[in-house]
C-alpha positions as semicolon CSV with decimal commas, in nm:
position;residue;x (nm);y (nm);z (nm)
1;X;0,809;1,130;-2,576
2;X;0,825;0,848;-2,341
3;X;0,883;0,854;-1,959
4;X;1,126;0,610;-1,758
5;X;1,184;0,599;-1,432
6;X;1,559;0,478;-1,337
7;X;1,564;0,323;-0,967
8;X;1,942;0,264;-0,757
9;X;1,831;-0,010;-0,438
10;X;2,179;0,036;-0,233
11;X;2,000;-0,278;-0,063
12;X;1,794;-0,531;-0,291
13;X;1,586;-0,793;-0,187
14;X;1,444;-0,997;-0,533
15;X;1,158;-1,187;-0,317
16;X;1,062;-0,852;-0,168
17;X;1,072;-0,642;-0,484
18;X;0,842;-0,930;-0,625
19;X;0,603;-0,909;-0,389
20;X;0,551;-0,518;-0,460
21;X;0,484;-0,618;-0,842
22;X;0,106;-0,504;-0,798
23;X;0,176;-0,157;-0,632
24;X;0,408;-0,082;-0,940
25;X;0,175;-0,145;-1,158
26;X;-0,112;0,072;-0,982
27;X;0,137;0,315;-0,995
28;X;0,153;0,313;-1,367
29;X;0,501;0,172;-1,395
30;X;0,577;-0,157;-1,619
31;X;0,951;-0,298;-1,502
32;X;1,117;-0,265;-1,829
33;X;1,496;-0,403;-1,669
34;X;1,686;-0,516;-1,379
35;X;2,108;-0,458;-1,342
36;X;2,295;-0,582;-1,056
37;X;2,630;-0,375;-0,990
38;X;2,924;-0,499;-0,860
39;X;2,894;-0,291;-0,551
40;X;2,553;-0,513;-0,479
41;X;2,334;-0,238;-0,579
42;X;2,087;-0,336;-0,809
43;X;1,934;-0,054;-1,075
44;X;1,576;-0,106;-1,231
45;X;1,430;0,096;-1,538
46;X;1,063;0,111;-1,581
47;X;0,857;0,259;-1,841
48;X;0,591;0,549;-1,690
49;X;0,234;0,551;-1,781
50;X;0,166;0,836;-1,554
51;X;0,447;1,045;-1,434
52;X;0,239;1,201;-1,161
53;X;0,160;0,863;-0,995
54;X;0,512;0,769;-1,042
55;X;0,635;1,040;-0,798
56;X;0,398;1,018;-0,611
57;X;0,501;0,629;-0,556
58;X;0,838;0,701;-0,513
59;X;0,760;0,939;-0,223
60;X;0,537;0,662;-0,087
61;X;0,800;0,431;-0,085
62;X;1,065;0,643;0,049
63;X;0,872;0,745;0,323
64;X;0,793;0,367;0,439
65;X;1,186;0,332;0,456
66;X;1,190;0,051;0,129
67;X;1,175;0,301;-0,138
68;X;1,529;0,344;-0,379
69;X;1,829;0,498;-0,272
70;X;1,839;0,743;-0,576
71;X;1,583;0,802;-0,869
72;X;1,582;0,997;-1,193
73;X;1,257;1,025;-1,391
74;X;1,384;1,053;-1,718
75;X;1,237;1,125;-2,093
76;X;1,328;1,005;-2,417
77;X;1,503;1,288;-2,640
C-alpha cells in the first residue's frame, strides 16, 4: 500500500511553503501536487515514506502556528 498525506492551507504563502522544502523532506514526505481552490485555499498531496515522521511533522507544524488547516493521512486501497 502506499501512504499520502492530503494538506488544506486556509492561508498559502508559495515563497514560504518553498522555503520549508527541506523539513518536508526530513520528514519523509515528497510533494507529489499542489491545487489552488477558488476559496484561496490551496490543497497539497504528498507521498509518505514514513507515516510516523509524517505526524509527527504535522504536529510540529501545527504547533508553530504555520502548519495546515486540515489533514488526512490517507492509503491507497
Amino acid at each position: 500500500m502506499t501512504t499520502q498525506l492530503l494538506l488544506r492551507y486556509d492561508s498559502f504563502d508559495r515563497d514560504t511553503h518553498e522555503a520549508h522544502a527541506e523539513d518536508r523532506a526530513n520528514a519523509g514526505l515528497t510533494q507529489l501536487q499542489l491545487w489552488r481552490e477558488g476559496t484561496g485555499a490551496h490543497w497539497a498531496l504528498f507521498d509518505v515514506n514514513d507515516p510516523d515522521r509524517a505526524k509527527a511533522w504535522v504536529e510540529k507544524e501545527s504547533a508553530l502556528g504555520h502548519g495546515p488547516s486540515a489533514h488526512h493521512l490517507l492509503e491507497t486501497a
